[in-house]
DRENPA-3360 file (N, C-alpha, C; in nm, 2 decimals, always signed):
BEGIN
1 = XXXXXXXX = -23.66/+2.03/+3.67/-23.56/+1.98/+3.76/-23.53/+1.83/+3.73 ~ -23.41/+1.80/+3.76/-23.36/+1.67/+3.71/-23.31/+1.59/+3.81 ~ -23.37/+1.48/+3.85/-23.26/+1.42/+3.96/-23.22/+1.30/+3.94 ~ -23.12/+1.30/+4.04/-22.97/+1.20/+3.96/-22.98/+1.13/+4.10 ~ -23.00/+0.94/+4.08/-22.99/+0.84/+4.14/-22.83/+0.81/+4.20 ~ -22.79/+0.79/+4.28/-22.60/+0.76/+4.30/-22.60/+0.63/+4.40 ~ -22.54/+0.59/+4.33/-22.55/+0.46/+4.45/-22.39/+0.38/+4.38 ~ -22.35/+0.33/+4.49/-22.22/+0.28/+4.46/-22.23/+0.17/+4.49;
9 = XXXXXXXX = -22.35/+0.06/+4.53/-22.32/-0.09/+4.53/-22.52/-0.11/+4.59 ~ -22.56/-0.26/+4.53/-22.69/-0.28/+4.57/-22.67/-0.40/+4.65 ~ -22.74/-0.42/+4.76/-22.72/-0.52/+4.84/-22.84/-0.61/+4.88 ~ -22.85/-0.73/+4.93/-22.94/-0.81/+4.93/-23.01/-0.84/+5.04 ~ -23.11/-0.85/+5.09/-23.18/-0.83/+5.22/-23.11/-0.86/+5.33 ~ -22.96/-0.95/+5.33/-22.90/-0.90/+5.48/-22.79/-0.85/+5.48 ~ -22.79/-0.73/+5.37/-22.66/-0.68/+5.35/-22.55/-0.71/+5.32 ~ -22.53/-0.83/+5.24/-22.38/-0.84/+5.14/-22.45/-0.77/+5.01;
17 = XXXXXXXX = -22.34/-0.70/+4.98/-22.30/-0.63/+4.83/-22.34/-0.75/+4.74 ~ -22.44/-0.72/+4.68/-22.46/-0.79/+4.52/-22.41/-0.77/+4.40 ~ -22.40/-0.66/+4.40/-22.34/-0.57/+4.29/-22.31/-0.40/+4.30 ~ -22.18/-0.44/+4.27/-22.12/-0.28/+4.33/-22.05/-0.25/+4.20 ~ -22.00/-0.07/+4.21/-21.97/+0.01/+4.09/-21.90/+0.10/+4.15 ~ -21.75/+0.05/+4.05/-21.58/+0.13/+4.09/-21.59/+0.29/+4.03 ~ -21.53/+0.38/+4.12/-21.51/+0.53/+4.02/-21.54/+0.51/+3.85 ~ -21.48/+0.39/+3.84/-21.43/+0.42/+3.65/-21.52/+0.37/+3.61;
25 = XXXXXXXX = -21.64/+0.32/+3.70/-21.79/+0.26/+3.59/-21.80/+0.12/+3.59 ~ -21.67/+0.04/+3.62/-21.69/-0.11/+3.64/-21.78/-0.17/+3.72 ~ -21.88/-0.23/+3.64/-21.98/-0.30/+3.75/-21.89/-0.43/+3.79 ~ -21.95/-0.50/+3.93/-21.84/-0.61/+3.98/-21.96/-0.71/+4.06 ~ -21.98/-0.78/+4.01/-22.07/-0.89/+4.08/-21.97/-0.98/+4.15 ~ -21.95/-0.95/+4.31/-21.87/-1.04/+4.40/-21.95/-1.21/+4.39 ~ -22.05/-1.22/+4.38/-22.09/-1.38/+4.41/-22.12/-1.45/+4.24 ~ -22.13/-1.39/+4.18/-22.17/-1.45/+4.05/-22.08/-1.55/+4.02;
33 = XXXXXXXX = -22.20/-1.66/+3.99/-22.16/-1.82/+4.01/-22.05/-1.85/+3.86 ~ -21.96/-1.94/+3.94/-21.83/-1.87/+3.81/-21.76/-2.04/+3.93 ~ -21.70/-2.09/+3.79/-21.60/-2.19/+3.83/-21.45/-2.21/+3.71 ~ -21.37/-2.29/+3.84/-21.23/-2.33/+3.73/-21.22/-2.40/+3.78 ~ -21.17/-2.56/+3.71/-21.11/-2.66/+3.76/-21.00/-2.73/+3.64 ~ -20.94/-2.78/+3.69/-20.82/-2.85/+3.61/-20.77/-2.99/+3.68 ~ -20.69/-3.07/+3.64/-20.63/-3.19/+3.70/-20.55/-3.14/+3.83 ~ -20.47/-3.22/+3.83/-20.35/-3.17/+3.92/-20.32/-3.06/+3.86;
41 = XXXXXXXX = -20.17/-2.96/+3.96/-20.10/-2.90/+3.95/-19.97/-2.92/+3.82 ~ -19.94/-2.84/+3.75/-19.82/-2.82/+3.70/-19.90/-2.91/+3.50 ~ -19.84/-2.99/+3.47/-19.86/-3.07/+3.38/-19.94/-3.22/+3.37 ~ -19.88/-3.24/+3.48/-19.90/-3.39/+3.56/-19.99/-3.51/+3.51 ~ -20.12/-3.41/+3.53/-20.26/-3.50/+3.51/-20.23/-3.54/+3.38 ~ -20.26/-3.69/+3.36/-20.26/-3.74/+3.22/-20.35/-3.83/+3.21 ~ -20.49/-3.88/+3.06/-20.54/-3.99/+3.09/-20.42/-4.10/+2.99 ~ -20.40/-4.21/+2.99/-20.40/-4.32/+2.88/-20.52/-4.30/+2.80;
49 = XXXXXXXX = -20.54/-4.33/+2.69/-20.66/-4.34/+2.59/-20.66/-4.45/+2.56 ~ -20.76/-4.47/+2.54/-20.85/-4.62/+2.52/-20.88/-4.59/+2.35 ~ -20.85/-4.64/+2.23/-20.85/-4.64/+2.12/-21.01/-4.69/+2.09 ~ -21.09/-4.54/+2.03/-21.18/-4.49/+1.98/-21.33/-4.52/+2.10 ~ -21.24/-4.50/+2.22/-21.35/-4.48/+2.36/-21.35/-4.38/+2.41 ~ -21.47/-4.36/+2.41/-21.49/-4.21/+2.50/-21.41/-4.22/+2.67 ~ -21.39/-4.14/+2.70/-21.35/-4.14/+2.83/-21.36/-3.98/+2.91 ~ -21.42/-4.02/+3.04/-21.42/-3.87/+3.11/-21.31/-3.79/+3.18;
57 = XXXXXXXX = -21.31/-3.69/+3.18/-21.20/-3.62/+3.19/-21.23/-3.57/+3.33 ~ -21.15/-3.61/+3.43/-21.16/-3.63/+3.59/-21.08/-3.48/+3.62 ~ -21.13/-3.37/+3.58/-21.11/-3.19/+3.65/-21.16/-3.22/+3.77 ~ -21.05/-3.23/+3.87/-21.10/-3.24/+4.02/-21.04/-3.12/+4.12 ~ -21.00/-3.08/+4.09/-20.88/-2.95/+4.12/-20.98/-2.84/+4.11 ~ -21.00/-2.73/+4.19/-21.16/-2.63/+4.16/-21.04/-2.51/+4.20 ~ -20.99/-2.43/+4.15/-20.95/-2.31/+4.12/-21.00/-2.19/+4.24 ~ -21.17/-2.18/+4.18/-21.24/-2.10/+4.25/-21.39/-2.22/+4.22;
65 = XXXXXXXX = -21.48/-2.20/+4.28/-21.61/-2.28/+4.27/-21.75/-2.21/+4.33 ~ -21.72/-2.08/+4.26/-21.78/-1.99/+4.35/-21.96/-2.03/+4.36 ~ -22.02/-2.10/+4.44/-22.15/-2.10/+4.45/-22.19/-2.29/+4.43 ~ -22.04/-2.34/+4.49/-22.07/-2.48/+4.41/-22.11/-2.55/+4.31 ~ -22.07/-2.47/+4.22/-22.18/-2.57/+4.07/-22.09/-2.65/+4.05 ~ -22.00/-2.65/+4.05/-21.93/-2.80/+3.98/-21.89/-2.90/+4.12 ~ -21.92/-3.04/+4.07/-21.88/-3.13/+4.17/-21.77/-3.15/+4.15 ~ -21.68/-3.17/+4.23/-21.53/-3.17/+4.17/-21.50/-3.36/+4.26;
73 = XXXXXXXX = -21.61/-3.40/+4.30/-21.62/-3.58/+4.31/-21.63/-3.65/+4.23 ~ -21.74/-3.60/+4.13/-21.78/-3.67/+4.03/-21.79/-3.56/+3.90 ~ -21.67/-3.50/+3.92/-21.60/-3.42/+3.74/-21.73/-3.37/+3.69 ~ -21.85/-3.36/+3.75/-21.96/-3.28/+3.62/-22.03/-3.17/+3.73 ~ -22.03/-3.06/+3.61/-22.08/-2.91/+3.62/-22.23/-2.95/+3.64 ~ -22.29/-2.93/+3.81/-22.44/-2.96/+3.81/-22.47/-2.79/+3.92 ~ -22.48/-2.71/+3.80/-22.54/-2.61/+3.87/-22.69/-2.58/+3.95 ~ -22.70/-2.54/+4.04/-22.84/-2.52/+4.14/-22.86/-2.35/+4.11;
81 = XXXXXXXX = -22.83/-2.32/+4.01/-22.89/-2.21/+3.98/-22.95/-2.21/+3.80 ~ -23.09/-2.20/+3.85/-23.11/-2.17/+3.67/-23.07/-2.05/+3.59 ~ -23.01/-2.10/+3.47/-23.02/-2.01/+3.38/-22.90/-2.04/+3.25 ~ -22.86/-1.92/+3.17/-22.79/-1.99/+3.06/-22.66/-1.95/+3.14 ~ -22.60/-2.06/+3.10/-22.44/-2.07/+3.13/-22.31/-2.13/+3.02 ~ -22.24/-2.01/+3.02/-22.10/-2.05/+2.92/-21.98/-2.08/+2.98 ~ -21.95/-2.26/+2.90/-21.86/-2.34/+2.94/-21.77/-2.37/+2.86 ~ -21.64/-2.38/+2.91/-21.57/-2.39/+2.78/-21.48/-2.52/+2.89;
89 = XXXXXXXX = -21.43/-2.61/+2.77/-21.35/-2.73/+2.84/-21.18/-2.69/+2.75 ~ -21.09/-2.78/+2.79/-20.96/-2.81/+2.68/-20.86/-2.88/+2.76 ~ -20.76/-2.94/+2.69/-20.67/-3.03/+2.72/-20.53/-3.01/+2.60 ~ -20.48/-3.13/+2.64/-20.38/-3.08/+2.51/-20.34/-3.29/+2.52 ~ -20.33/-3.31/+2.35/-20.33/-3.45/+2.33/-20.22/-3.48/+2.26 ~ -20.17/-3.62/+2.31/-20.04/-3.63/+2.25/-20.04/-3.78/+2.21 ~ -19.90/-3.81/+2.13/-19.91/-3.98/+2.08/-19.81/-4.02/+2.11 ~ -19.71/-4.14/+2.15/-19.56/-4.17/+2.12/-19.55/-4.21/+1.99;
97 = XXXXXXXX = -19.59/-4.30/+1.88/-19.56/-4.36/+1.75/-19.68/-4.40/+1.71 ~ -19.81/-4.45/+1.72/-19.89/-4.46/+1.67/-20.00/-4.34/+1.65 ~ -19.97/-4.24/+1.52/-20.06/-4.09/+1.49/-20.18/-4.14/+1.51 ~ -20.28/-4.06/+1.58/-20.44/-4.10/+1.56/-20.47/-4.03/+1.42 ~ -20.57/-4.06/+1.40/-20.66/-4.04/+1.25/-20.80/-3.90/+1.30 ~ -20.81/-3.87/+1.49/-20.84/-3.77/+1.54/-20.83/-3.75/+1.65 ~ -20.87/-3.69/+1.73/-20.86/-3.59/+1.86/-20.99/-3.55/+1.86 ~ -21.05/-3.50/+1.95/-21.17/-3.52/+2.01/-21.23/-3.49/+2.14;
105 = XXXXXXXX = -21.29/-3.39/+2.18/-21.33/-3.34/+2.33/-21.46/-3.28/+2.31 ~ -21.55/-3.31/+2.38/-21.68/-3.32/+2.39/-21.76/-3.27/+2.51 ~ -21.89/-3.21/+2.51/-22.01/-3.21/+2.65/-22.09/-3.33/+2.60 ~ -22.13/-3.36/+2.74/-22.24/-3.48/+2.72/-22.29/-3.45/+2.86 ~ -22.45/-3.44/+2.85/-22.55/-3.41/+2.99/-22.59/-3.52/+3.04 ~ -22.68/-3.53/+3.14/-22.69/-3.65/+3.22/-22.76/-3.75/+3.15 ~ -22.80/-3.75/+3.04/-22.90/-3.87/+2.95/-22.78/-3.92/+2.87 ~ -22.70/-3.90/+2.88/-22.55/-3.97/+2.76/-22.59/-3.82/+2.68;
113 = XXXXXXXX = -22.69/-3.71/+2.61/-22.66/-3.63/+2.48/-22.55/-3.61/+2.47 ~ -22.50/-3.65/+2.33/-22.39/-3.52/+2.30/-22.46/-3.37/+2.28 ~ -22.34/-3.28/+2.35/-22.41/-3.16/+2.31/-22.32/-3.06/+2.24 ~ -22.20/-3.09/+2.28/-22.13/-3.02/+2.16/-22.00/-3.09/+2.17 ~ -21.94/-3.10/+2.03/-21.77/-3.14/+2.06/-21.70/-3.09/+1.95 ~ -21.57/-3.12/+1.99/-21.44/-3.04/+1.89/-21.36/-3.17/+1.83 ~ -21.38/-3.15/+1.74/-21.30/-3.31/+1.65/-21.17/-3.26/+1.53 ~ -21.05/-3.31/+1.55/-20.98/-3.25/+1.50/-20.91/-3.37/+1.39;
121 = XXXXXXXX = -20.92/-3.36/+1.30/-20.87/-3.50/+1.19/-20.72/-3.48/+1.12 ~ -20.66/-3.60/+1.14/-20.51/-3.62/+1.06/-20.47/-3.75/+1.08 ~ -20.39/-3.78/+1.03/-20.29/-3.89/+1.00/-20.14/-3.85/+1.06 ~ -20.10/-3.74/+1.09/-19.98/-3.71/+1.07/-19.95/-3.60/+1.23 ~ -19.86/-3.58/+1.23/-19.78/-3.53/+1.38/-19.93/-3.41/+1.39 ~ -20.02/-3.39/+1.34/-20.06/-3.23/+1.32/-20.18/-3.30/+1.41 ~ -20.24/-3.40/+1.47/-20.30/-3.43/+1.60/-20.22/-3.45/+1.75 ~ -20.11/-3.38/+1.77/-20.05/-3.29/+1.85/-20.14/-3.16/+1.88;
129 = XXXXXXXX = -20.15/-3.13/+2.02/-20.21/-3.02/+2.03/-20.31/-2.97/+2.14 ~ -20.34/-2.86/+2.12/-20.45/-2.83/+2.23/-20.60/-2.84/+2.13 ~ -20.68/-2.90/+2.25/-20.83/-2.87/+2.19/-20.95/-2.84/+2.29 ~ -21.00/-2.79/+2.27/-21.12/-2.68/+2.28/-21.24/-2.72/+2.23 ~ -21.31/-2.71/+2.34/-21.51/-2.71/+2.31/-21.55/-2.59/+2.41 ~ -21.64/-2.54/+2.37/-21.72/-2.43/+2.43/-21.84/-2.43/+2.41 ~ -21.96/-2.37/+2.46/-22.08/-2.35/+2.44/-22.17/-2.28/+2.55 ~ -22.28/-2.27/+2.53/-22.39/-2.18/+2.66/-22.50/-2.27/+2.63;
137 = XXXXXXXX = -22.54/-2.29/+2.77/-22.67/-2.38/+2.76/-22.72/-2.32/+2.88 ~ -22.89/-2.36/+2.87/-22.95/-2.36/+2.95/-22.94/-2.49/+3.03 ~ -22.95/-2.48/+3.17/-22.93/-2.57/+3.28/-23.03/-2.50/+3.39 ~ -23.15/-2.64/+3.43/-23.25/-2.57/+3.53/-23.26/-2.55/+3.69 ~ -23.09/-2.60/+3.68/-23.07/-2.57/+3.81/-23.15/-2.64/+3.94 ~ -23.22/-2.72/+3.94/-23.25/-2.79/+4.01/-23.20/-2.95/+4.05 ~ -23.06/-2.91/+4.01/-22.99/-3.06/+4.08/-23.02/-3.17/+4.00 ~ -23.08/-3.22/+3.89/-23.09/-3.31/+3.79/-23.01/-3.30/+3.67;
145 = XXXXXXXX = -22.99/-3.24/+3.63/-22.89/-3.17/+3.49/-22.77/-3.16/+3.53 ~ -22.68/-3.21/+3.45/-22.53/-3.18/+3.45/-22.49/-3.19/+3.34 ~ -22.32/-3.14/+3.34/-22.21/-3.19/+3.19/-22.09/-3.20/+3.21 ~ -22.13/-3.34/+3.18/-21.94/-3.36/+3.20/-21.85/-3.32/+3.10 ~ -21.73/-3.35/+3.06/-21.63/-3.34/+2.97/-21.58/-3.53/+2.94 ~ -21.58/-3.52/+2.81/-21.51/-3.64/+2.78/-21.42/-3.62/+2.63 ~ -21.33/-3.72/+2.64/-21.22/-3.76/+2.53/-21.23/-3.85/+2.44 ~ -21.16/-3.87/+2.35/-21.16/-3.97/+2.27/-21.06/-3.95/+2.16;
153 = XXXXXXXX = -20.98/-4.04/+2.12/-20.87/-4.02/+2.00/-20.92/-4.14/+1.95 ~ -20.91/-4.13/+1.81/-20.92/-4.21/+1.76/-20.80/-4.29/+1.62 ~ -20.84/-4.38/+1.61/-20.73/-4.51/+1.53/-20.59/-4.51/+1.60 ~ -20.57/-4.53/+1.72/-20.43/-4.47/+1.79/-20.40/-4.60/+1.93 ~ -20.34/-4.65/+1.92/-20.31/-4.72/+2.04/-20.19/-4.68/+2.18 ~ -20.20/-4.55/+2.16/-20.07/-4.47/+2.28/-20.14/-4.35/+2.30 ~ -20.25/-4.32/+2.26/-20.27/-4.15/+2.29/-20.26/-4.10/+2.41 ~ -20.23/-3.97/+2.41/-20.26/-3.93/+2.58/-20.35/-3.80/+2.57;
161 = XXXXXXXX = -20.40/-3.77/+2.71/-20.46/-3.63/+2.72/-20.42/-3.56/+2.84 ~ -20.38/-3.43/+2.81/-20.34/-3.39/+3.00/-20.43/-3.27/+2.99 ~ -20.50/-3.28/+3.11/-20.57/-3.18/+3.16/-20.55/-3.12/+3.28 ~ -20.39/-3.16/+3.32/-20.34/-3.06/+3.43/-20.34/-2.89/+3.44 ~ -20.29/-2.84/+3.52/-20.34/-2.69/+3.55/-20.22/-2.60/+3.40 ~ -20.16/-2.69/+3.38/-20.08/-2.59/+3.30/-20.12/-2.64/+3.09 ~ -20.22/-2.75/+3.13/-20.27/-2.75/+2.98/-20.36/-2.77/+2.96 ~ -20.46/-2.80/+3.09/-20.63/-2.83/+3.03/-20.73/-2.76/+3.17;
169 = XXXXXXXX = -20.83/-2.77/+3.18/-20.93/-2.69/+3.27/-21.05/-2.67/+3.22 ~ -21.15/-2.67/+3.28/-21.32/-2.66/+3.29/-21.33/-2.57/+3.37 ~ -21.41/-2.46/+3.29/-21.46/-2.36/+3.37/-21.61/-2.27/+3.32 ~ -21.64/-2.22/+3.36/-21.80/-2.16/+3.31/-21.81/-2.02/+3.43 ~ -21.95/-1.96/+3.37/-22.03/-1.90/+3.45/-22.13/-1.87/+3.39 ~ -22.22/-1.80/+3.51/-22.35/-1.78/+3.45/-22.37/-1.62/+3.38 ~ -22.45/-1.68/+3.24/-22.44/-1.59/+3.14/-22.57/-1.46/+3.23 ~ -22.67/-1.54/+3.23/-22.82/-1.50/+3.24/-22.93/-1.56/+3.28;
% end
């Protein structure tokens, strides 16, 4: 004899749905910690660039922030949940007449580490563009650890970066 378990959602000692399962097999975690943030609305958000200075990229705008991990006061992702989490940042960088020699968008945790960045090299109109960093890290979730997002162009005295809702955004969740 064979018996068959059925259950269409598991719930958590006071009864919200943890994890539930649609006819077609989709499992659906309603609270799983998951965020979006971007500048302003539309295009808008722009920094000036400081020629070959880092600078942080102020995602204050929270989309969804489901479970609070990102401070959207002070721009850095400080999750209270342990475990590994995948983040992906991007913007899009521009010049009036002076070409940078790169482009540049980066994580850095609360000790200054770099922990990963995207560096893009030219002389010529071809640092125009969108750029991208991603990664999964472990974060212990006890309110000490964070990562911000920062910029940087470099050999360029006009650069810009917009990380408004229609060209840049910080967002993650938890992997595991």
């Amino acid at each position: 004899m064979t018996s068959v378990l059925r259950v269409d959602s598991i719930q958590n000692s006071s009864g919200t749905n943890a994890i539930s399962l649609d006819s077609n097999g989709v499992i659906k975690k309603p609270a799983l910690p998951t965020f979006k943030v971007h500048g302003g609305s539309g295009a808008g958000s722009k920094l000036d660039l400081t020629n070959n200075t880092w600078t942080d990229v102020p995602y204050g705008t929270a989309e969804w922030n489901v479970g609070s991990h990102y401070d959207t006061a002070n721009y850095r992702f400080k999750p209270t949940v342990a475990g590994y989490w995948y983040i992906q940042a991007g913007g899009y960088m521009t010049y009036a007449s002076d070409a940078p020699s790169q482009r540049r968008l980066a994580f850095y945790d609360q000790d200054g580490t770099l922990l990963q960045e995207t560096r893009h090299f030219s002389n010529d109109s071809s640092t125009y563009g969108t750029v991208h960093v991603s990664g999964i890290y472990y974060m212990s979730g006890n309110g000490t650890d964070w990562i911000e997002v920062q910029t940087r162009i470099g050999n360029s005295t006009d650069g810009d970066f917009y990380y408004g809702q229609d060209y840049g955004g910080f967002q993650g969740y938890l992997v595991g």
